[in-house]
C-alpha positions as a Markdown table, in Angstrom:
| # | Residue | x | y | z |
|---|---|---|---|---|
| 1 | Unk | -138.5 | 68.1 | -120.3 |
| 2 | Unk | -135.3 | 66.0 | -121.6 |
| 3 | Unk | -135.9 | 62.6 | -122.6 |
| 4 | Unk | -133.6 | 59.5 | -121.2 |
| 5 | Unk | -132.5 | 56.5 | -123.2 |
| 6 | Unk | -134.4 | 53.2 | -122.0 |
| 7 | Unk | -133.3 | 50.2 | -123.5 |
| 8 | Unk | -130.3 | 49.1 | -125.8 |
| 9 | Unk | -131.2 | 46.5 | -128.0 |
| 10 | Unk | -129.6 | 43.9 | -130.1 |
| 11 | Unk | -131.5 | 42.8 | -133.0 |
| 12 | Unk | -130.6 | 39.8 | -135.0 |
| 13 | Unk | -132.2 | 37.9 | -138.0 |
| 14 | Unk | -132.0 | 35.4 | -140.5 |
| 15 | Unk | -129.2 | 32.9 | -138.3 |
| 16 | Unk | -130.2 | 30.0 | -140.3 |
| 17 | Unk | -128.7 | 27.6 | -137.8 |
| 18 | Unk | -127.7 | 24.1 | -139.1 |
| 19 | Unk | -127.2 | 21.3 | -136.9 |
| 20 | Unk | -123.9 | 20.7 | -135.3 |
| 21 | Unk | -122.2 | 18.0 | -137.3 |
| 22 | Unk | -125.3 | 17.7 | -140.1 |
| 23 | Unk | -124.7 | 16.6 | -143.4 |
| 24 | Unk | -125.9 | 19.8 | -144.7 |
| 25 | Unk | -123.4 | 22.1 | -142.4 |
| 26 | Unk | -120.3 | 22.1 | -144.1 |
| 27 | Unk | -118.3 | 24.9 | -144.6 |
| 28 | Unk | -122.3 | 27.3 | -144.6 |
| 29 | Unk | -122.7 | 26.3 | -141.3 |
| 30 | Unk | -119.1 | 27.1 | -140.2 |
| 31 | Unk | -119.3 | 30.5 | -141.9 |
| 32 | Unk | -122.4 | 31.6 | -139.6 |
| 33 | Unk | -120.7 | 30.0 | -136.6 |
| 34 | Unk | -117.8 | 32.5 | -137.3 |
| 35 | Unk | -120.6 | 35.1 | -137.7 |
| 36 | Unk | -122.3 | 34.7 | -135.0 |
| 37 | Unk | -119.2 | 34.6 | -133.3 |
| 38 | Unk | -118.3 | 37.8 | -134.1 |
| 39 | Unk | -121.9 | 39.3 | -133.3 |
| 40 | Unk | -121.4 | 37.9 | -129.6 |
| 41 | Unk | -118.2 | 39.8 | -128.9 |
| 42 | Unk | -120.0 | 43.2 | -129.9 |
| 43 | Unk | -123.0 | 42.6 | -128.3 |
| 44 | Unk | -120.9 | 41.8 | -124.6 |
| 45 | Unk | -119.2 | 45.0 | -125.6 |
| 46 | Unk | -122.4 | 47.0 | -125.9 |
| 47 | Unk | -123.6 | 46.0 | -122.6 |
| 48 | Unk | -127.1 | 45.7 | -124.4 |
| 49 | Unk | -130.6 | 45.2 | -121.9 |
| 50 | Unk | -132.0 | 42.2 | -124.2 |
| 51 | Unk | -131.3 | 40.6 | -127.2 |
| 52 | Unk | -133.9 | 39.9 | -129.8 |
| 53 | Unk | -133.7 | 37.5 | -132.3 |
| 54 | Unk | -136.1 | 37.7 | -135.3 |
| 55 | Unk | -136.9 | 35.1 | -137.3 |
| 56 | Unk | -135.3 | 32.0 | -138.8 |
| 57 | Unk | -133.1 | 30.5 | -135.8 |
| 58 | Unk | -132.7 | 27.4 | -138.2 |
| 59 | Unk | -132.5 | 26.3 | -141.5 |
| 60 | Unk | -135.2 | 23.7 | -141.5 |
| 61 | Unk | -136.9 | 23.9 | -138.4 |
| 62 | Unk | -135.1 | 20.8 | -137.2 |
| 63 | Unk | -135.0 | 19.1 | -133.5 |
| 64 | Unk | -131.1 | 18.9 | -134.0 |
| 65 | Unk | -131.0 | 23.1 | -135.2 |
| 66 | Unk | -132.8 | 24.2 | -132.3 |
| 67 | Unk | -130.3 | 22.5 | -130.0 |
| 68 | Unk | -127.5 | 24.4 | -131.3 |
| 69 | Unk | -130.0 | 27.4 | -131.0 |
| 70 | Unk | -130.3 | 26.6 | -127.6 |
| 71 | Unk | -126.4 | 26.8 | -126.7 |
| 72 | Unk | -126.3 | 30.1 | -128.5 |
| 73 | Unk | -128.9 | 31.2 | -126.4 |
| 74 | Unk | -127.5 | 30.2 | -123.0 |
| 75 | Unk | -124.2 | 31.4 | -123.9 |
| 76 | Unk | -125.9 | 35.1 | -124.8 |
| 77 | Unk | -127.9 | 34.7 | -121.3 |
| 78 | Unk | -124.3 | 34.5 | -119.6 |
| 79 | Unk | -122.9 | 37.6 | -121.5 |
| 80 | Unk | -123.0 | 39.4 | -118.8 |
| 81 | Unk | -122.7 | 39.4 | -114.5 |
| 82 | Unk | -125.9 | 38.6 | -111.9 |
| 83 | Unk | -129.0 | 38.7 | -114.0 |
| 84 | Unk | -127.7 | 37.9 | -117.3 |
| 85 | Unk | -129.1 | 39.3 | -120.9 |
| 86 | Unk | -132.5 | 37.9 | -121.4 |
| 87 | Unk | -133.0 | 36.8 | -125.1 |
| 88 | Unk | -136.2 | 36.7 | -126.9 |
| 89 | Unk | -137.1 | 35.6 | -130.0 |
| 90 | Unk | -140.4 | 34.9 | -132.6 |
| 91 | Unk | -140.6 | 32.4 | -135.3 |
| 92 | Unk | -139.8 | 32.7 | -139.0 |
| 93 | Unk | -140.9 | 31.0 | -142.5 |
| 94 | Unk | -137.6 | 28.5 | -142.1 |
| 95 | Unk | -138.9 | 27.7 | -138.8 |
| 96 | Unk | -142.3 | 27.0 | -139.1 |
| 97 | Unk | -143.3 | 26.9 | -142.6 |
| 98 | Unk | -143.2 | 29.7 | -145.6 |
| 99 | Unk | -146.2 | 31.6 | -146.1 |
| 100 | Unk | -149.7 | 30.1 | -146.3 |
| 101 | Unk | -147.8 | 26.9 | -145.8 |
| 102 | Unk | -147.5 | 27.3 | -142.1 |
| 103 | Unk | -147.6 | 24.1 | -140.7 |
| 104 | Unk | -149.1 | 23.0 | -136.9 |
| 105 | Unk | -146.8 | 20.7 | -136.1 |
| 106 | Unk | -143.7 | 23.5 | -136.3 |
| 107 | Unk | -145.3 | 26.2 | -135.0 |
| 108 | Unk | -145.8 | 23.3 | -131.9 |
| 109 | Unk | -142.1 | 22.0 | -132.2 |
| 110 | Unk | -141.0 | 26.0 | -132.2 |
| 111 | Unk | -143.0 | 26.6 | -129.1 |
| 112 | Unk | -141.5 | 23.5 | -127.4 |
| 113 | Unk | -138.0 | 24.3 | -128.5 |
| 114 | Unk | -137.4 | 28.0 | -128.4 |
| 115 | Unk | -141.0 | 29.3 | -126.4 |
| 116 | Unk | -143.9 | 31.2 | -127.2 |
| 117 | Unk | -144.5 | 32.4 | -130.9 |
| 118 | Unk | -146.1 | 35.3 | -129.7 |
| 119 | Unk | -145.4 | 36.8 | -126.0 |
| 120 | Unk | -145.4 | 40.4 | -124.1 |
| 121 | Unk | -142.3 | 41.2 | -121.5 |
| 122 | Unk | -141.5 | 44.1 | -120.5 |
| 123 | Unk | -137.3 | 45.2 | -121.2 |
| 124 | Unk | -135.9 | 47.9 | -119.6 |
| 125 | Unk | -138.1 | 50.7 | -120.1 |
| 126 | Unk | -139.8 | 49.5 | -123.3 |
| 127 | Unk | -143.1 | 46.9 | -123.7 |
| 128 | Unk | -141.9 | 43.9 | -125.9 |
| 129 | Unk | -144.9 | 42.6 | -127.9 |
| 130 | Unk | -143.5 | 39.5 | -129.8 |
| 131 | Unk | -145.3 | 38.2 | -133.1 |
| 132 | Unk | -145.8 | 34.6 | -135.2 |
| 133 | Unk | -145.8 | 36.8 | -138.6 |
| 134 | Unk | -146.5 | 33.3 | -140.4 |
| 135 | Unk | -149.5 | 32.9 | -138.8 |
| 136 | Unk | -151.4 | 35.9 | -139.8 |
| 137 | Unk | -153.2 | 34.6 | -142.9 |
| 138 | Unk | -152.9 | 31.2 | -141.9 |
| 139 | Unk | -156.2 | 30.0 | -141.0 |
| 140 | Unk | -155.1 | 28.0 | -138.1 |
| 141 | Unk | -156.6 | 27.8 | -134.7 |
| 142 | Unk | -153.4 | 29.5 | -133.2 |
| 143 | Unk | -153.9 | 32.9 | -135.9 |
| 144 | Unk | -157.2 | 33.5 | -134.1 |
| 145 | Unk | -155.7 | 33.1 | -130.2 |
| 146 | Unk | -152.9 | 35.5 | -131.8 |
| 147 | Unk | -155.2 | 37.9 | -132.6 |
| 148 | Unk | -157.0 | 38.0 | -129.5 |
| 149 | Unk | -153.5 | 38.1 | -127.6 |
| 150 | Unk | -152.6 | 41.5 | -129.4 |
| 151 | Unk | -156.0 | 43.0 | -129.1 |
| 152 | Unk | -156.1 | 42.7 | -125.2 |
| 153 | Unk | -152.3 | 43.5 | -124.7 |
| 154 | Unk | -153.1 | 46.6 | -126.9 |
| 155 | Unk | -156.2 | 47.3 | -125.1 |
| 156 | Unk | -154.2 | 47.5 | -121.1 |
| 157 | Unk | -153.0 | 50.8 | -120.5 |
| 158 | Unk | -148.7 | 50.8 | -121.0 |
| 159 | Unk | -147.3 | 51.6 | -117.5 |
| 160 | Unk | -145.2 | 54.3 | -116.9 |
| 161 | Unk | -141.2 | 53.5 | -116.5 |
| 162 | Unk | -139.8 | 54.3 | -113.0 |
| 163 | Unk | -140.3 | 57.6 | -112.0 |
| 164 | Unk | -137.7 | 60.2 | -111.9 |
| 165 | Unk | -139.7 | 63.7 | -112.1 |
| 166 | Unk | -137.1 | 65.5 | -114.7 |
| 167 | Unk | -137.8 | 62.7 | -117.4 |
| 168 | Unk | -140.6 | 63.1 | -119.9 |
| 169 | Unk | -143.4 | 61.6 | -117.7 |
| 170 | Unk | -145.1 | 59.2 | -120.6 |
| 171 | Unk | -145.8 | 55.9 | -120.9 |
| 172 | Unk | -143.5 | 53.2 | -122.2 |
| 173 | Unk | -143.1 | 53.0 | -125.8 |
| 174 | Unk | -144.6 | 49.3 | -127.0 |
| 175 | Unk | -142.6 | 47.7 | -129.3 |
| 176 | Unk | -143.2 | 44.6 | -131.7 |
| 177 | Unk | -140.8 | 42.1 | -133.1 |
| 178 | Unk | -142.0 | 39.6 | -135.6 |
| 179 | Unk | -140.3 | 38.2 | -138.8 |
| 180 | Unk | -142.0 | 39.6 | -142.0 |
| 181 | Unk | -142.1 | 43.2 | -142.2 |
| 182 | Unk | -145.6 | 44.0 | -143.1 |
| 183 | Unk | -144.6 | 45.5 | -146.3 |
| 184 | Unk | -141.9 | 46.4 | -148.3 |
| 185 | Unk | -142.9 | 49.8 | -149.7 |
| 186 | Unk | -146.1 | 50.8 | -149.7 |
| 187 | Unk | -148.6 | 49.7 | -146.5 |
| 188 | Unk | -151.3 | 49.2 | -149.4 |
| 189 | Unk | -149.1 | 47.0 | -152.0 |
| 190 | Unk | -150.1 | 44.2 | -153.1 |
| 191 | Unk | -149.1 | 40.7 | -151.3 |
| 192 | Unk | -146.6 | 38.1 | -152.7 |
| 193 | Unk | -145.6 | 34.7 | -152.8 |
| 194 | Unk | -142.8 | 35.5 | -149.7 |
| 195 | Unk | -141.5 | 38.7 | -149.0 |
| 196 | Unk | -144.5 | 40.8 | -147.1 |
| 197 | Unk | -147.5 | 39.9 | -145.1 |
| 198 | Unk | -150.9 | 39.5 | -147.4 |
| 199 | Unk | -153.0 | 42.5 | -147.5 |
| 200 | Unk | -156.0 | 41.7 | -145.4 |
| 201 | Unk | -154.0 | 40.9 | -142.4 |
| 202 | Unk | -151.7 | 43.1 | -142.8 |
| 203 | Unk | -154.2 | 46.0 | -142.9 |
| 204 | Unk | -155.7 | 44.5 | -139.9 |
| 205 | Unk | -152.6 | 44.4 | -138.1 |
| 206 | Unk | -151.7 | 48.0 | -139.2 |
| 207 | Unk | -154.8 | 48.8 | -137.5 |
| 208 | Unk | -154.3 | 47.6 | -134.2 |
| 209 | Unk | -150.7 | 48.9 | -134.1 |
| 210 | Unk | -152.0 | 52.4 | -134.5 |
| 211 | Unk | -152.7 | 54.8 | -131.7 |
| 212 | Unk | -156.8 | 54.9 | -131.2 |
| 213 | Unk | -159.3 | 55.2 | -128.3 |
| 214 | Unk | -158.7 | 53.2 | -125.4 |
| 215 | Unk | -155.4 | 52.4 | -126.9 |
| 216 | Unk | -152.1 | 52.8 | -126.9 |
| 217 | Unk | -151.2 | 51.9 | -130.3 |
| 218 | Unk | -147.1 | 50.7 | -131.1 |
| 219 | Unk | -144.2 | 53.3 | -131.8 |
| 220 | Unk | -142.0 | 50.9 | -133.6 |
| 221 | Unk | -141.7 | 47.2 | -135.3 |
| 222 | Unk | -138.2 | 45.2 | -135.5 |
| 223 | Unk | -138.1 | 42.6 | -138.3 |
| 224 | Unk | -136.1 | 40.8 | -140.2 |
| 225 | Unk | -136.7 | 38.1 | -143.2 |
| 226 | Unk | -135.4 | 40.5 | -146.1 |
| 227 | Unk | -131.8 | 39.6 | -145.5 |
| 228 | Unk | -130.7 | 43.4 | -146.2 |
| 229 | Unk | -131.2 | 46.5 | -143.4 |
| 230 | Unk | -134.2 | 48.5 | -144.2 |
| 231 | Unk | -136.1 | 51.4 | -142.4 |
| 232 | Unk | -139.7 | 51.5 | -143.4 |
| 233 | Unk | -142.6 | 54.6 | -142.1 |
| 234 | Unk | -146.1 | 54.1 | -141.9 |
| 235 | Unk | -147.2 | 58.1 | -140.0 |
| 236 | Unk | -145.5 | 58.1 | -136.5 |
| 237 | Unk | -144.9 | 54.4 | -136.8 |
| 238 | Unk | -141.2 | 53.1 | -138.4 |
| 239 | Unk | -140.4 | 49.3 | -139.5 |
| 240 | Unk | -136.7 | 48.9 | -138.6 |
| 241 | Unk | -135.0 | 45.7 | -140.7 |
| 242 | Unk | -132.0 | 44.1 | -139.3 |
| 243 | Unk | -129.7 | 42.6 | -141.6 |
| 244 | Unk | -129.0 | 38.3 | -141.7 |
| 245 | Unk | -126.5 | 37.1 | -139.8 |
| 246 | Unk | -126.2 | 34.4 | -141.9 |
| 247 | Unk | -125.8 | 36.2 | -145.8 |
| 248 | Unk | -126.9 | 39.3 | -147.3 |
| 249 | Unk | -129.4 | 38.9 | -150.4 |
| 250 | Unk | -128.5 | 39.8 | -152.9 |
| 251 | Unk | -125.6 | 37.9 | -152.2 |
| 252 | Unk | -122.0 | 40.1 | -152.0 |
| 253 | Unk | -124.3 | 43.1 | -152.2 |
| 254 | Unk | -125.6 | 43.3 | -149.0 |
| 255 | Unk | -123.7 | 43.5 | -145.8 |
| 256 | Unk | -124.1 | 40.8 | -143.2 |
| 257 | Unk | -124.7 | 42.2 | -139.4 |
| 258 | Unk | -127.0 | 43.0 | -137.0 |
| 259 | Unk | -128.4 | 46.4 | -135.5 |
| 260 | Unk | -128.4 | 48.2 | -132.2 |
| 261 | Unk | -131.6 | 49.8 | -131.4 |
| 262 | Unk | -132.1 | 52.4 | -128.6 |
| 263 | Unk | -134.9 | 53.6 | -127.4 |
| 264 | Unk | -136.2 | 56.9 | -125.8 |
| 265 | Unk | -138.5 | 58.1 | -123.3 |
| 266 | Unk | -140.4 | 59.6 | -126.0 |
| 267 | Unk | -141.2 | 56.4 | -128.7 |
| 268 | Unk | -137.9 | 57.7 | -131.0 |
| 269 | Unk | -135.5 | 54.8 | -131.7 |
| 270 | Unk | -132.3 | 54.8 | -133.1 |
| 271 | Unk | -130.7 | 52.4 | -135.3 |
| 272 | Unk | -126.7 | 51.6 | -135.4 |
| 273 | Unk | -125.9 | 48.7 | -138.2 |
| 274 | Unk | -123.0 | 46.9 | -137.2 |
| 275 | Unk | -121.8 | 45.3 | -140.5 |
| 276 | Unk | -119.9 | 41.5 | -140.2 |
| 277 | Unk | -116.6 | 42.2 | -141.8 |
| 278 | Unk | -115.6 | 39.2 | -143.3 |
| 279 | Unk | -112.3 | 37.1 | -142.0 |
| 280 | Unk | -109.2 | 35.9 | -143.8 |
| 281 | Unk | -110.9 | 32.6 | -144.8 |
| 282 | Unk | -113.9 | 34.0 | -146.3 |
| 283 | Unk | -111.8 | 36.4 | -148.7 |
């Protein structure tokens, strides 16, 4: 039985938005304008299903950053004729606070600027299962609603995409995009001061994600934060890192861009980077 392709995705990272006219724009905020320019002529062009942003919208987390988030957004909405491209996207460590540092009061000013931190939609064919990664360890009241979020969303039974009785008959993959990878490596290395997501919540969360009884488990995880593409394997389960918009770490050695995902009937994703090249005035 042949599989069908059910969603194309575009997934961004890292825009680092600065606000329009800000004393700390300059010519940095100019250069991801121009950026994310360029990104929004190739997604029109790849008639995508959603596009998924995640982590670090702004620089700072500022009122002023998430309004020029907010007219990239609407303009991304109108890519396309009728329905539009709906656009979804979790928090990151410039947005709400760095690890262990999370603060209330951004995660709240997040929530009332760009939505939910955490969320489930379904796309296409595909369950989206959107993540606050900077909560998990946090210790605040919101962690604990997180985590009874993801246990009940995991816990439903996925339905099955429209019917068409030549496609492979299972249900639709589940998804999850949040901002931290949960590792870098190795799922049992040890935590850091930035770059992954501490160990006993990240073993927690591995734990959930994977396929058990009475549950559906998660076929793949979009991320972002480490400002280079990456594709990371835990058994049937793969970690796909976009690259930044914004700048490639380390700087000049890693491409700027963002990634088109697709997704099959069967859980198997594929993964196109499309690399920024850079213009005349950033030679």
């Amino acid at each position: 039985m042949r599989t069908m392709q059910l969603a194309r995705l575009a997934l961004l990272a890292d825009l680092h938005l600065h606000a329009r006219g800000g004393e700390d724009a300059g010519e940095t905020g100019a250069r991801y304008a121009r950026h994310l320019e360029k990104v929004t002529r190739e997604m029109a062009a790849e008639h995508v299903d959603a596009i998924l942003v995640a982590g670090d919208l702004t620089q700072h987390g500022e009122v002023a950053e998430y309004e020029e988030w907010q007219r990239w957004r609407e303009r991304w909405e109108h890519l396309a004729a009728g329905a539009g491209i709906p656009v979804f996207c979790v928090p990151g460590n410039h947005d709400v606070g760095e690890k262990n540092h999370v603060s209330v009061e951004r995660v709240a000013r997040f929530e009332r600027e760009a939505g939910p931190s955490f969320f489930a939609v379904d796309i296409a064919g595909v369950r989206l299962i959107g993540l606050n990664s900077l909560l998990l360890g946090s210790g605040l009241p919101r962690e604990e609603e997180q985590w009874d979020f993801l246990r009940t969303e995991l816990g439903q039974p996925a339905a099955l995409p429209e019917p068409a009785p030549e496609i492979d008959p299972r249900p639709r993959p589940r998804i999850v995009l949040l901002h931290q990878p949960p590792f870098l490596v190795h799922p049992d290395e040890e935590g850091d001061d930035y770059w992954n997501i501490d160990p006993i919540p990240r073993r927690q969360l591995l734990e959930l994600l994977r396929p058990g009884p009475g549950q559906a488990g998660v076929s793949l995880l979009l991320a972002g934060h480490l400002h280079r593409p990456a594709r990371l394997t835990l058994g049937d389960m793969s970690c796909l890192v976009a690259p930044a918009v914004s700048f490639g770490l380390p700087r000049g050695q890693q491409p700027e861009g963002w990634g088109l995902v697709t997704i099959e009937s069967d859980g198997s994703a594929g993964f196109q980077l499309r690399e920024i090249r850079p213009g005349p005035e950033e030679q």
